[in-house]
DOFITOR-593675 format. One record per atom (N, C-alpha, C): x, y, z; residue in one letter; residue number from 0. Coordinates in steps of 0.1 Angstrom, whole numbers. Example, Ala and Ser with C-alpha at 12.3 -4.5 7.8 and 13.67 -1.06 7.14 Angstrom:
BEGIN
- x; y; z; resn; resi
- 132; -57; 78; A; 0
- 123; -45; 78; A; 0
- 132; -33; 78; A; 0
- 128; -22; 71; S; 1
- 137; -11; 71; S; 1
- 129; 0; 79; S; 1
***
This chain:
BEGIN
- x; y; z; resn; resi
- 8; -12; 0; X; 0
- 0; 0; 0; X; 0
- 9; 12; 0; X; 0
- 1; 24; -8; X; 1
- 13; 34; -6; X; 1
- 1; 46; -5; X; 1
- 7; 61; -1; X; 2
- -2; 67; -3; X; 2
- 10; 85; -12; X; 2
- -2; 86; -20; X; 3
- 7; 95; -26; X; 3
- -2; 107; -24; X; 3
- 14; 118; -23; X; 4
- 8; 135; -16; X; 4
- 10; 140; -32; X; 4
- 0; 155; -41; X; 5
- 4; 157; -48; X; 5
- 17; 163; -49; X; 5
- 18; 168; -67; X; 6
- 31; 175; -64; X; 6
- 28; 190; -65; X; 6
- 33; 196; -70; X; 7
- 32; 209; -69; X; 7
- 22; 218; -77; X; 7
- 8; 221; -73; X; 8
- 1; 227; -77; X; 8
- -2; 232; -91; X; 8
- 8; 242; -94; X; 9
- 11; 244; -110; X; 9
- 12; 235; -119; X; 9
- 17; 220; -112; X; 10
- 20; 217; -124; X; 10
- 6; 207; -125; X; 10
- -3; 212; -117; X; 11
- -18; 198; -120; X; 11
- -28; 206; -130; X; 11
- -27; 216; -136; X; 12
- -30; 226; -144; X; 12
- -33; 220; -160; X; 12
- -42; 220; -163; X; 13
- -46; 214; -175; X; 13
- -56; 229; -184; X; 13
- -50; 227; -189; X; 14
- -60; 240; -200; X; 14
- -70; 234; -208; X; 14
- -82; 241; -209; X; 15
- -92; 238; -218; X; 15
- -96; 248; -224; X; 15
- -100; 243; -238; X; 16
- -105; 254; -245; X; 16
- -120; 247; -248; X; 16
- -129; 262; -248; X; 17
- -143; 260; -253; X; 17
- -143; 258; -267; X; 17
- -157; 255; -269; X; 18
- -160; 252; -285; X; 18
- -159; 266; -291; X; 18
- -163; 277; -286; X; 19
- -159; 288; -293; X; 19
- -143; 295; -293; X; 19
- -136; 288; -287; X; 20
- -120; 289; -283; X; 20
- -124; 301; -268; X; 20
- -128; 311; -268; X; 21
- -129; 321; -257; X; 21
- -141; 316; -251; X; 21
- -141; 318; -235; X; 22
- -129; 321; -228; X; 22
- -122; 306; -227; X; 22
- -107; 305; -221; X; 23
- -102; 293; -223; X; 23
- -105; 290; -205; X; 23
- -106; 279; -199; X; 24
- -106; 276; -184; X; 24
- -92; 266; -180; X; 24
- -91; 266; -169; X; 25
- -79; 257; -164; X; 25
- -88; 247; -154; X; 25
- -82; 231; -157; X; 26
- -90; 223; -144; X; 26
- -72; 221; -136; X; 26
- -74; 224; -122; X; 27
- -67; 219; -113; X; 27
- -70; 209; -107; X; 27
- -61; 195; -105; X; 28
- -64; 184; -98; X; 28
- -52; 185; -89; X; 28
- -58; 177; -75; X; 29
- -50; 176; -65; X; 29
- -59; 164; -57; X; 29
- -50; 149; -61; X; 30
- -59; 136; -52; X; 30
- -50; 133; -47; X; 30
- -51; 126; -36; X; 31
- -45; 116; -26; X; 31
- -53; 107; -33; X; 31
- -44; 92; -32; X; 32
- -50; 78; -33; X; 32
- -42; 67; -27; X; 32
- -48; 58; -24; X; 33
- -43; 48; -20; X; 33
- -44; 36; -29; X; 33
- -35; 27; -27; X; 34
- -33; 16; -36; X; 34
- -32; 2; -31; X; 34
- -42; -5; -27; X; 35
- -44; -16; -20; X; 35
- -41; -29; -31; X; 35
- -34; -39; -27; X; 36
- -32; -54; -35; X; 36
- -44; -64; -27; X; 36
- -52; -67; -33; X; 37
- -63; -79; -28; X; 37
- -56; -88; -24; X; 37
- -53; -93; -10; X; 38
- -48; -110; -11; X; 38
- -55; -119; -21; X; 38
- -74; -116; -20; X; 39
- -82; -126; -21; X; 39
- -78; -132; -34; X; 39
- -77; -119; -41; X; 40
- -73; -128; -54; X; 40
- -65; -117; -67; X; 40
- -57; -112; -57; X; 41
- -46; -106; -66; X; 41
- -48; -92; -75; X; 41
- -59; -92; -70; X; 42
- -66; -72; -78; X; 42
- -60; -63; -69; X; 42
- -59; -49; -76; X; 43
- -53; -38; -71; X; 43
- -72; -28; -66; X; 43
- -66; -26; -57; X; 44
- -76; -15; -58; X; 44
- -72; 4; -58; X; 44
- -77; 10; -56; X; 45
- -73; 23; -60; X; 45
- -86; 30; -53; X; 45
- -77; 37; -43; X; 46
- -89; 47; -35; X; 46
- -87; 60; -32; X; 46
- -98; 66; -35; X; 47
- -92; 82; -36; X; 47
- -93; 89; -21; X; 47
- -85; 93; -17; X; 48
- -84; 95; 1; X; 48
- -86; 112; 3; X; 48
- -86; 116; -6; X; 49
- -85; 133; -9; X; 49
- -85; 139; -25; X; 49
- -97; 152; -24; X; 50
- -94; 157; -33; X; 50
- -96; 173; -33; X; 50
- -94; 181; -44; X; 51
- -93; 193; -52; X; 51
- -96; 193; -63; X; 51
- -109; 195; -69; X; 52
- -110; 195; -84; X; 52
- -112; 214; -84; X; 52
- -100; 219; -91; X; 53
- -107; 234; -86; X; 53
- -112; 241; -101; X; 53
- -115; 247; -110; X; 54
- -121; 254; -124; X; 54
- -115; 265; -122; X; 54
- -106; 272; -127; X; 55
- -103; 282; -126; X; 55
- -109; 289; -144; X; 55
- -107; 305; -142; X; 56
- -104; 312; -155; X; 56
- -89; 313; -160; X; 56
- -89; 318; -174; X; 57
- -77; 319; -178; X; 57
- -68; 330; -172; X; 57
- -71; 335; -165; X; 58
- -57; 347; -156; X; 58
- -58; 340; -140; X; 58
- -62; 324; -140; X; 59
- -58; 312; -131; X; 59
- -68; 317; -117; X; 59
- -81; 326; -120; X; 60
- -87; 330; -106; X; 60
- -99; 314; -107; X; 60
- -94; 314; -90; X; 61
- -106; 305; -94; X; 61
- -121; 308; -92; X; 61
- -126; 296; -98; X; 62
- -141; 300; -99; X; 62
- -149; 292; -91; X; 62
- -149; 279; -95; X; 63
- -153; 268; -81; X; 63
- -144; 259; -78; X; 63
- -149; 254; -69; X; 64
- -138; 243; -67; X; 64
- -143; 234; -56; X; 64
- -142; 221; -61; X; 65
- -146; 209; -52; X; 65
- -138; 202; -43; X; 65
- -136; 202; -32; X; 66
- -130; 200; -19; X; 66
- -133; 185; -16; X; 66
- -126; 177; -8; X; 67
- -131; 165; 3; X; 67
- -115; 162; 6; X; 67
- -114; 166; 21; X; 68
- -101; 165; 29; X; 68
- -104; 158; 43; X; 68
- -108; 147; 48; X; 69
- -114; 142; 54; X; 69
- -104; 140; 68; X; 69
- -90; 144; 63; X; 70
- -83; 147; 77; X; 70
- -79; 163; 74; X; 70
- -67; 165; 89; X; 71
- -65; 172; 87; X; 71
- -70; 184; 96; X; 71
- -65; 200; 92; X; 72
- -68; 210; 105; X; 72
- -82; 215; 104; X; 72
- -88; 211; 92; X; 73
- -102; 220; 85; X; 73
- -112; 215; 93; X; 73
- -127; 222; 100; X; 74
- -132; 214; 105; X; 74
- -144; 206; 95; X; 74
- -142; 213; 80; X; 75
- -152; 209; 72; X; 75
- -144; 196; 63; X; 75
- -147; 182; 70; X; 76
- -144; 171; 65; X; 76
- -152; 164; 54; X; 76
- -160; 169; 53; X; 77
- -169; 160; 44; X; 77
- -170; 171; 28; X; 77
- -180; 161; 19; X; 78
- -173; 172; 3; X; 78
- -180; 177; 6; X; 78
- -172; 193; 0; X; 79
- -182; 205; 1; X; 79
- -174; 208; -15; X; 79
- -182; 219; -19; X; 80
- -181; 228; -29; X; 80
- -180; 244; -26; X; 80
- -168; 247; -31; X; 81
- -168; 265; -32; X; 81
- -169; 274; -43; X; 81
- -181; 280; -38; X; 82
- -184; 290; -57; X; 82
- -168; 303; -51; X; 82
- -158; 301; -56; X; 83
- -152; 307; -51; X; 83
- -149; 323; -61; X; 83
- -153; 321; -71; X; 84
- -156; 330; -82; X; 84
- -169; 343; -79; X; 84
- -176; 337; -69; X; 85
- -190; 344; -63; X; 85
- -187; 361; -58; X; 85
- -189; 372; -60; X; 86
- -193; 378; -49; X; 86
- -200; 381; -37; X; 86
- -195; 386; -29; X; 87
- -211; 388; -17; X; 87
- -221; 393; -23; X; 87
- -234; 386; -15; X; 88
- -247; 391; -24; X; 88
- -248; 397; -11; X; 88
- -258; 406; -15; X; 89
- -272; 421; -4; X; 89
- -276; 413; -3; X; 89
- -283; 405; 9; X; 90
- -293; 396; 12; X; 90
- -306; 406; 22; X; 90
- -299; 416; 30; X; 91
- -313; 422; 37; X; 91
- -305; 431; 39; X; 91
- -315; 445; 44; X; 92
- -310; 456; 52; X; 92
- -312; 453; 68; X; 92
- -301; 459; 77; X; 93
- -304; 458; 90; X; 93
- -310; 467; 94; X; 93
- -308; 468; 108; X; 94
- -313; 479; 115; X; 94
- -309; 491; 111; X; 94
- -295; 489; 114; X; 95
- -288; 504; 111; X; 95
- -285; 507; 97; X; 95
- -296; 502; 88; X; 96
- -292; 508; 75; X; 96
- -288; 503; 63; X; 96
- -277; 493; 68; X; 97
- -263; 490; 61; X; 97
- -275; 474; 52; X; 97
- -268; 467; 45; X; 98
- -273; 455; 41; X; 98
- -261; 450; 46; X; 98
- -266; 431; 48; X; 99
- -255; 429; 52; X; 99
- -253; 416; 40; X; 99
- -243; 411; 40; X; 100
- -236; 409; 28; X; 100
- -233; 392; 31; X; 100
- -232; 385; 24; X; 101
- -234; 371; 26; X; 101
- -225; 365; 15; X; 101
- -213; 365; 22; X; 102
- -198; 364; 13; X; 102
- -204; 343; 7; X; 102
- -205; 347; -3; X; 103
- -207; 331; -6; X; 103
- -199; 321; -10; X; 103
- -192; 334; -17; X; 104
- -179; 325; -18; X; 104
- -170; 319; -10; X; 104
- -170; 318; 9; X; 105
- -168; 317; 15; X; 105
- -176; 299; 19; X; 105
- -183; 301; 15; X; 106
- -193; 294; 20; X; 106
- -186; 277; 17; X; 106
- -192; 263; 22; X; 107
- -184; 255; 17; X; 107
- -197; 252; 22; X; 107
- -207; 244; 6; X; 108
- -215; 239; 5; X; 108
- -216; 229; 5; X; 108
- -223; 218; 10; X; 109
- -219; 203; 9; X; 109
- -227; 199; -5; X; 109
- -222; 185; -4; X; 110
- -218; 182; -18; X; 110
- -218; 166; -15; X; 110
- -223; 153; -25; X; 111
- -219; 142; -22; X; 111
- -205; 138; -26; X; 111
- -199; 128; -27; X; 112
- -186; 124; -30; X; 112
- -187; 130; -49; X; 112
- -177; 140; -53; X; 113
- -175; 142; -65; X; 113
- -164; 138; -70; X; 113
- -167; 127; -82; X; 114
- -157; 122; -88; X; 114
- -155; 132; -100; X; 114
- -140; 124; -104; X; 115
- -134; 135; -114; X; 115
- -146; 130; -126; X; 115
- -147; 122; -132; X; 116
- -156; 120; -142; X; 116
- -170; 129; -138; X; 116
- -174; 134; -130; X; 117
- -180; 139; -125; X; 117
- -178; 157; -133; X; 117
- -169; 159; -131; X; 118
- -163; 174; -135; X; 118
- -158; 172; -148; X; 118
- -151; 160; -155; X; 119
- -148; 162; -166; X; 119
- -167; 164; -173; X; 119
- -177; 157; -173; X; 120
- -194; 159; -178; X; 120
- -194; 173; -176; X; 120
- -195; 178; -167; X; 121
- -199; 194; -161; X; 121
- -194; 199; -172; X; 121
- -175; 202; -175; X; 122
- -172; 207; -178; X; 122
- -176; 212; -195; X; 122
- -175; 195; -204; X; 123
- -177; 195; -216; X; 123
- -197; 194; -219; X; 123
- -206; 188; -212; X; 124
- -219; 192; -213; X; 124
- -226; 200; -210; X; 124
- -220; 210; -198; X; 125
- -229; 220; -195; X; 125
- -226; 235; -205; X; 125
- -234; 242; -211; X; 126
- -228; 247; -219; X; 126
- -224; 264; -212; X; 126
- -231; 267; -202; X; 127
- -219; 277; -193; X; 127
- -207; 274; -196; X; 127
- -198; 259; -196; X; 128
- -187; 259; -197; X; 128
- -183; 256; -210; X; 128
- -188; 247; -213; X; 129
- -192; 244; -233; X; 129
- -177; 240; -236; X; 129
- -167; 230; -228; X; 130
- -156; 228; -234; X; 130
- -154; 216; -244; X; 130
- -146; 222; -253; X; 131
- -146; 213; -261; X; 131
- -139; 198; -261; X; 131
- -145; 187; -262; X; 132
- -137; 172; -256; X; 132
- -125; 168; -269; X; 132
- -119; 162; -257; X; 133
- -106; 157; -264; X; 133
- -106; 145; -277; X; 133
- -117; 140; -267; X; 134
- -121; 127; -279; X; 134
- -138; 127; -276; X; 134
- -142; 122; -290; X; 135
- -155; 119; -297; X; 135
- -158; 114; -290; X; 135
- -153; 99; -284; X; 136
- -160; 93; -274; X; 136
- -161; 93; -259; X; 136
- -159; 107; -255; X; 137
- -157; 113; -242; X; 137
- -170; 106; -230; X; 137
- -180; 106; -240; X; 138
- -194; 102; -230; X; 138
- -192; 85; -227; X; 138
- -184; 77; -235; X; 139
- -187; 66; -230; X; 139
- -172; 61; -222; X; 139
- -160; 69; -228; X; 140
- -148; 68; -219; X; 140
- -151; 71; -200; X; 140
- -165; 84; -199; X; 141
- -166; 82; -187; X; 141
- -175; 72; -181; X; 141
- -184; 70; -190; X; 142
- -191; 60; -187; X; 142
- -184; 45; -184; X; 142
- -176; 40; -186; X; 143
- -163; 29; -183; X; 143
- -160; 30; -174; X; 143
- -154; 47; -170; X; 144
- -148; 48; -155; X; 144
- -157; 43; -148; X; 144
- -168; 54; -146; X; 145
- -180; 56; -135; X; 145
- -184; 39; -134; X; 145
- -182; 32; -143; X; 146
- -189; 14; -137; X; 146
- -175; 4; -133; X; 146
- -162; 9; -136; X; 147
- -155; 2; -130; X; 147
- -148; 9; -114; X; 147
- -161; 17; -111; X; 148
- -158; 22; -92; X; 148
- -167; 7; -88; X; 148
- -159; 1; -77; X; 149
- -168; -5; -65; X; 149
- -171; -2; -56; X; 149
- -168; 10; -47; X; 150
- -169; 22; -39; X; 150
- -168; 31; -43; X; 150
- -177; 42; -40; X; 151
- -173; 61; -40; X; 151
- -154; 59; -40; X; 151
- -155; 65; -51; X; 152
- -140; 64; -50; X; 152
- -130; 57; -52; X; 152
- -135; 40; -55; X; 153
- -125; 31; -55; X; 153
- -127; 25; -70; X; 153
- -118; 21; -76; X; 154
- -119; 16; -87; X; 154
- -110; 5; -82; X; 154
- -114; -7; -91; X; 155
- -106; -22; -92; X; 155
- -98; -25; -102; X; 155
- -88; -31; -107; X; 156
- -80; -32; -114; X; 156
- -77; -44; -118; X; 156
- -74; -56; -122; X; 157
- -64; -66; -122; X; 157
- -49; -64; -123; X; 157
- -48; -75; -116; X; 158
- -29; -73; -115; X; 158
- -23; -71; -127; X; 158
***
């Protein structure tokens, strides 16, 4: 078993371009996984122990970004999501006048376990983001992933 820390940030940086080329977005990935050998019968398994899927824009701000750090100093262990791109909205006025402001970006919304196949669909189907896929058969390359998990998170392998 091993467990691997990423490496350095910058370099998990993958550029995408939309179908109209502008605007272009960056996905940042940052997983922890573990790598278990079956005794029972000699399969690897592969578990994802931590993640970062973050969307940034092209001048690298980010925009959202999907979290699950389940150790650690943060007290928010479970997946959340950050519109980190968000402004504070006016949600009411107070007493004294002022509105008060409800930083949302801040906010760490929960979220069930998001897999990366998860974010790669968002990215190329939703057409807010409208990015263009690498390959023609993008919908069923994820579709392979997403059925060879046996847990949130774990995919099986043969030796």
């Amino acid at each position: 078993m091993f467990l691997s820390h990423g490496a350095r940030p910058e370099r998990n940086l993958l550029i995408l371009r939309t179908v109209s080329v502008e605007p272009t977005f960056r996905l940042q990935l940052v997983v922890d996984y573990r790598v278990d050998r079956l005794p029972e019968n000699g399969m690897h398994r592969v578990s994802v122990s931590r993640y970062s899927y973050s969307i940034l824009d092209s001048t690298r701000r980010e925009l959202l970004s999907f979290h699950w750090h389940p150790y650690g100093r943060s007290r928010f262990t479970t997946p959340h999501l950050h519109v980190s791109g968000a402004r504070p909205i006016a949600i009411a006025q107070r007493l004294d006048g002022d509105a008060f402001l409800l930083d949302i970006g801040k906010a760490h919304l929960p979220t069930r376990h998001v897999l990366l196949e998860d974010i790669v669909e968002l990215l190329i189907a939703d057409p807010v983001f409208a990015v263009a896929p690498r390959r023609a058969d993008w919908r069923r390359v994820v579709a392979t992933n997403r059925a060879a998990q046996t847990t949130e998170g774990s995919y099986t392998e043969s030796a």
